[in-house]
C-alpha positions in Angstrom: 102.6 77.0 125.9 100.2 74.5 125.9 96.3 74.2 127.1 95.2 77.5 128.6 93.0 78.2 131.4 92.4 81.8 131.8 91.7 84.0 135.1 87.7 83.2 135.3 85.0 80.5 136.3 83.8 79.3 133.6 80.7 78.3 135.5 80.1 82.4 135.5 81.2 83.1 132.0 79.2 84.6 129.3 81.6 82.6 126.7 84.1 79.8 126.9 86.3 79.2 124.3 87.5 75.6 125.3 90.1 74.3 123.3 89.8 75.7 120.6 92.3 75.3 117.8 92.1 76.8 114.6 94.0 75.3 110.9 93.6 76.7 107.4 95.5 74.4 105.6 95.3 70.9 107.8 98.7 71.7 109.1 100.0 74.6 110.8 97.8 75.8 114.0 96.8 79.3 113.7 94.9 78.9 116.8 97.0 76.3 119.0 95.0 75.5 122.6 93.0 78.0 123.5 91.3 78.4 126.4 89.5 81.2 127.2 86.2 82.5 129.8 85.1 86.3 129.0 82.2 87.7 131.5 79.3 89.3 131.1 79.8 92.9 131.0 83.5 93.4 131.3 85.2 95.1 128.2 88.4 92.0 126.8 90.9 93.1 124.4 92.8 90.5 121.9 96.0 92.5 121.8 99.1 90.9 120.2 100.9 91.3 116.3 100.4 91.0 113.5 99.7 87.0 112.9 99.2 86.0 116.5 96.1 84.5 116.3 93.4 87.4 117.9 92.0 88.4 114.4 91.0 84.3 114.5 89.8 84.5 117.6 87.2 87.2 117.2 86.4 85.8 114.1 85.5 82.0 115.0 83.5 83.6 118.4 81.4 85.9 115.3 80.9 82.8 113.4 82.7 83.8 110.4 85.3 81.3 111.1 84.6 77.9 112.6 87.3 76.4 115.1 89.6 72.7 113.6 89.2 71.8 117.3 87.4 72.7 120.3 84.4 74.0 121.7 82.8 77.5 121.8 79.9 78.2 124.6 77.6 81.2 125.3 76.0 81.0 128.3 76.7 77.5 128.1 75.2 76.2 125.0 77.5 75.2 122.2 77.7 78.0 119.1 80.6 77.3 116.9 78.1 75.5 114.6 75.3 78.3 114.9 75.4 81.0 112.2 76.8 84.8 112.4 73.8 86.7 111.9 72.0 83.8 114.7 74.5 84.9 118.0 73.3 88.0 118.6 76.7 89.6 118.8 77.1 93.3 117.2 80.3 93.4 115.1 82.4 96.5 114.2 85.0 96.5 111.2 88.1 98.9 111.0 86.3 99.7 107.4 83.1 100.3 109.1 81.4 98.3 106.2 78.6 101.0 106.1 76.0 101.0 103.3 77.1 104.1 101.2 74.0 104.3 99.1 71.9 104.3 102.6 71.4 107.0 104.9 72.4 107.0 108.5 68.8 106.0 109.8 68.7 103.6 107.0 71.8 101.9 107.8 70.7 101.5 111.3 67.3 100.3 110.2 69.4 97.6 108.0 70.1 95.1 111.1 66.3 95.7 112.7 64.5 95.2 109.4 66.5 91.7 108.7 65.8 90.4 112.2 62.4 91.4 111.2 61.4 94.1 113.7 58.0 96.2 112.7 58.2 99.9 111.5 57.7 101.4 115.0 60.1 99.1 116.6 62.5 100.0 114.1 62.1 104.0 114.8 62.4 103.5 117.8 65.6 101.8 118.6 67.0 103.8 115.2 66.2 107.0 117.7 67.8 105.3 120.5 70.7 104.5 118.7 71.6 107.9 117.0 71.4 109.7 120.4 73.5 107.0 122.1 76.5 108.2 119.6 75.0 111.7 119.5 74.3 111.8 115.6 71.2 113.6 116.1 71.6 116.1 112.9 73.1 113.3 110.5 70.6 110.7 110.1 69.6 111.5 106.9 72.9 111.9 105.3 75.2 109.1 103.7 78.8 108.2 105.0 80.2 109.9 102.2 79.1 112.8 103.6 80.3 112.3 107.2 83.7 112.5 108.7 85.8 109.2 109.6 85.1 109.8 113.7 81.0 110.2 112.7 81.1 106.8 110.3 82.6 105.3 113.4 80.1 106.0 115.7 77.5 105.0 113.1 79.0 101.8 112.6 79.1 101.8 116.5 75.6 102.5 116.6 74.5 100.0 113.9 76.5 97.1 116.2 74.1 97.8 119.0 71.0 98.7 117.5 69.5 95.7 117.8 70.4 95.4 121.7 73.1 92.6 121.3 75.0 90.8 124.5 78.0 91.4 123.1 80.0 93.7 120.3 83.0 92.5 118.3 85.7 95.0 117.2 88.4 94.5 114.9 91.0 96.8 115.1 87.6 100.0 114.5 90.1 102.6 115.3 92.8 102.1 112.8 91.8 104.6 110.3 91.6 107.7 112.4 94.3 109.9 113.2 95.8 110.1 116.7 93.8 112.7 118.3 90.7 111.4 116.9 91.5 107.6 118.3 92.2 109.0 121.6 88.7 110.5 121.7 86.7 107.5 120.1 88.6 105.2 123.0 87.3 107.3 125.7 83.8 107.6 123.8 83.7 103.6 123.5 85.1 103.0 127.0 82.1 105.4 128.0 78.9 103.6 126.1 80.5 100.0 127.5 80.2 101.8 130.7 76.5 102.9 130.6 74.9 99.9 128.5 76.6 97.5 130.2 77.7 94.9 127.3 79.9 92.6 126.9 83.4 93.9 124.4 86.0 91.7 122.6 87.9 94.1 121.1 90.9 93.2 118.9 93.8 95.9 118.4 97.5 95.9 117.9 98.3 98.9 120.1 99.2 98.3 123.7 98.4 101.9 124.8 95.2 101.5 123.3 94.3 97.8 125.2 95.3 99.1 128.2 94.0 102.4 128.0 90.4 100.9 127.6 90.4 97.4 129.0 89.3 95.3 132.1 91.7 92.7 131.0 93.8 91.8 128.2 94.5 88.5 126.5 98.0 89.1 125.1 98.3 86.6 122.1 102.1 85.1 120.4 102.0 82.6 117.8 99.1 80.9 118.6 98.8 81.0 121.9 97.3 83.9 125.4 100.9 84.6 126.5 99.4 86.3 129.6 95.9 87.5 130.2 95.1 90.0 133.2 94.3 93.8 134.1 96.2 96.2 132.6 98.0 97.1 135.9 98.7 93.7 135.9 100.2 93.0 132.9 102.1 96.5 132.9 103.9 95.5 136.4 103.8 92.0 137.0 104.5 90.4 133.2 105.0 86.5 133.4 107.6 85.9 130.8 109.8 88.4 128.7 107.9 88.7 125.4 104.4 90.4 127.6 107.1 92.6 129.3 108.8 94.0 126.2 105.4 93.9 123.9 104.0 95.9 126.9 105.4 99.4 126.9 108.9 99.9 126.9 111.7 98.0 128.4 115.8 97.7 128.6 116.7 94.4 128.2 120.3 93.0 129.9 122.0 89.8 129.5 124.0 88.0 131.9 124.5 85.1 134.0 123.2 84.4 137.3 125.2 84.4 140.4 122.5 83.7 143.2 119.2 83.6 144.6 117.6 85.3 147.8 114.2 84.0 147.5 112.3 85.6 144.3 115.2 88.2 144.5 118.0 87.2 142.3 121.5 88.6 141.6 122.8 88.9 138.1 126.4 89.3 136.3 125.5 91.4 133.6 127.2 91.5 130.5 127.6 95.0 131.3 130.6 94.1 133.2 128.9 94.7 137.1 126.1 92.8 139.1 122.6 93.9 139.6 119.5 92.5 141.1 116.0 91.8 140.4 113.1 90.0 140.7 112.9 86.4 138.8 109.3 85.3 140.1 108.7 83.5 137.2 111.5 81.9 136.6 111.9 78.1 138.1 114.5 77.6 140.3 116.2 75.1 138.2 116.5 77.8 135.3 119.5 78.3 132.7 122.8 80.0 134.2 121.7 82.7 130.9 119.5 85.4 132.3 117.9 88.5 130.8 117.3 91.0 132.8 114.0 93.8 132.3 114.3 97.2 133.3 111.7 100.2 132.7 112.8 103.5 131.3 110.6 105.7 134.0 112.4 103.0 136.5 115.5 104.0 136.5 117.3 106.7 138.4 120.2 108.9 137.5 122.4 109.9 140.5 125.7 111.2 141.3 128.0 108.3 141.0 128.8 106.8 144.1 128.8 103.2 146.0 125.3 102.7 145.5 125.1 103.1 141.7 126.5 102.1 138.6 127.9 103.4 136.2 127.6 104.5 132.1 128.5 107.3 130.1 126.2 110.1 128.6 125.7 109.1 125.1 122.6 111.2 124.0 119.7 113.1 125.1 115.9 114.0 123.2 113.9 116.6 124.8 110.3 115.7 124.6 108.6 118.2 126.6 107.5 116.8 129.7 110.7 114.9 129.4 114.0 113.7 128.7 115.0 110.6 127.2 118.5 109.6 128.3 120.9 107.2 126.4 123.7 105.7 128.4 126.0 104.0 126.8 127.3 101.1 129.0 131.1 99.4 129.2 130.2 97.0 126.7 128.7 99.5 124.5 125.2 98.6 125.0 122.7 101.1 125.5 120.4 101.9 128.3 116.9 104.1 127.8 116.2 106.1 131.0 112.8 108.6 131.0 113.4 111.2 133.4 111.9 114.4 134.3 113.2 117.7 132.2 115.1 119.3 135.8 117.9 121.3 135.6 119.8 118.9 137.3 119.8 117.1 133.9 120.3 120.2 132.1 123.5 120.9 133.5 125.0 117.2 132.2 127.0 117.2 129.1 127.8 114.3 126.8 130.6 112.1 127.3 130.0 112.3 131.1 129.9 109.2 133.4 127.0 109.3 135.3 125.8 106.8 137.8 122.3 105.4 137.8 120.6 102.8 140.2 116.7 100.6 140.1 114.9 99.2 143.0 115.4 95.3 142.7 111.4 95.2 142.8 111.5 97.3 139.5 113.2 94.9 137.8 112.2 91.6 135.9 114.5 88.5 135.4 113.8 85.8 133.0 115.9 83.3 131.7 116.9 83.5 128.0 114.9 82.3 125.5 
């Protein structure tokens, strides 16, 4: 994918990242042809693996890295040659890079005292801070002495202290345990909320970009595969590596028979024909067709002329409930979620079963 333009006017934009391309070694392109416009206010997560390029990305717009190629812009003048601690931009590490000889109020005073604030200026946004992540009893210890969920918040804290336009995370929630990330999202989702600033936040976990997101840039090799709403990205994706990287998906091959307008009818591999949706796929596209189906898409039904057909391979009960493997004529298998009824109950292994999607539910893409 070439030269990306992304979603918003750039003439609105906080920062444009216009393309930019990033090299370590004069050769291969970490960062191929980015282009990318992030608003004031809204709360944009890098998500993509491990080596996709969104670690560089956060780190070239912080100013620890500076970009082969290209052009970065906050509101509109050129910073890629300005220095880190000169962009006003907060930054949040996954170590939380606390001071661990300082004390809470100390490590918050850290950023003021550098930019050179006076001793009342400094107590007073320190005070502002610590009830912002509700540390009001810790200030005086050290992070030794605190919890992983508390260091988080300070290092929170000490990224906005000094009242920057916009806060740079790198994967802060890594270290915590599941629970504990699930209640630092919704804390962080919260303060972007109230204050108002402008997020870049870099993870690897989809649930987590789309749980706290306005949009999200998905990176691969280089390069924003699709950027967009969560919503967006869950139901519409534009090309088969955003639709298996987000959530879960069945993937079918086959050939394709015809099209009926964005609709398109498939001969799967399977051994029967199915239909689905190939918006993005140009109408001069390979015979060879993959076809994406959602678990929670699928239905199971009484076999009859409306459905098709698999055998019961398997079945894991996971409370709220079941996920069903079928195992299909040519021996491939098919995820289905479904709820835990007593319909499903009743079905035994071995069984054939029918099953059935909306053609609107499904996504066909041609192979790669």
């Amino acid at each position: 994918m070439n030269s990306l333009a992304h979603s918003l006017d750039s003439s609105g934009a906080l920062i444009d990242l216009n393309h930019v391309q990033k090299s370590y070694d004069g050769k291969t392109l970490i960062i191929k042809d980015l282009n990318l416009s992030i608003a004031q206010g809204e709360f944009l997560t890098l998500l993509g693996a491990s080596g996709s390029g969104k670690t560089t990305t956060l780190m070239m717009l912080a100013g620890f890295e500076t970009p082969t190629r290209g052009e970065i812009r906050m509101m509109g003048k050129p910073i890629q040659n300005v220095p880190a601690h000169r962009r006003g931009m907060g930054m949040v590490f996954q170590n939380y890079a606390l001071f661990p000889h300082m004390t809470v109020a100390e490590n918050l005073a850290y950023p003021l005292k550098m930019r050179g604030l006076n001793r009342i200026e400094v107590q007073s946004k320190v005070k502002r801070a610590i009830e912002m992540v509700q540390l009001h009893d810790m200030q005086q210890r050290r992070p030794t002495e605190l919890s992983g969920g508390q260091q988080q918040r300070v290092a929170l804290a000490r990224a906005m202290v000094f009242e920057p336009q916009v806060i740079l995370m790198d994967e802060p929630l890594g270290a915590l345990d599941k629970n504990l990330r699930e209640h630092m999202q919704y804390e962080i989702k919260q303060l972007h909320r109230r204050l108002g600033v402008t997020v870049v936040y870099v993870t690897h976990d989809q649930g987590e970009a789309l749980t706290m997101s306005d949009r999200v840039a998905v990176f691969h090799q280089g390069d924003i595969a699709q950027i967009g709403d969560p919503v967006s990205l869950y139901e519409h994706p534009e090309n088969a590596y955003v639709a298996t990287f987000i959530g879960e998906n069945n993937v079918l091959r086959g050939s394709l028979v015809a099209r009926h307008g964005h609709e398109v009818e498939i001969a799967l591999d399977a051994g029967f024909e199915a239909r689905g949706m190939g918006v993005t796929m140009p109408i001069g596209a390979s015979k060879k067709v993959e076809l994406l189906i959602r678990p929670e898409n699928i239905r199971l039904s009484p076999i009859n002329q409306n459905s098709y057909q698999a055998t019961l391979a398997d079945r894991v009960y996971l409370g709220d409930h079941l996920r069903i493997h079928l195992k299909l004529d040519n021996d491939d298998t098919l995820i289905v979620k479904t709820a835990n009824d007593e319909a499903i109950k009743g079905l035994n292994n071995g069984q054939r079963i029918g099953f059935s999607w909306r053609p609107e539910d499904a996504r066909v893409f041609a192979q790669g």
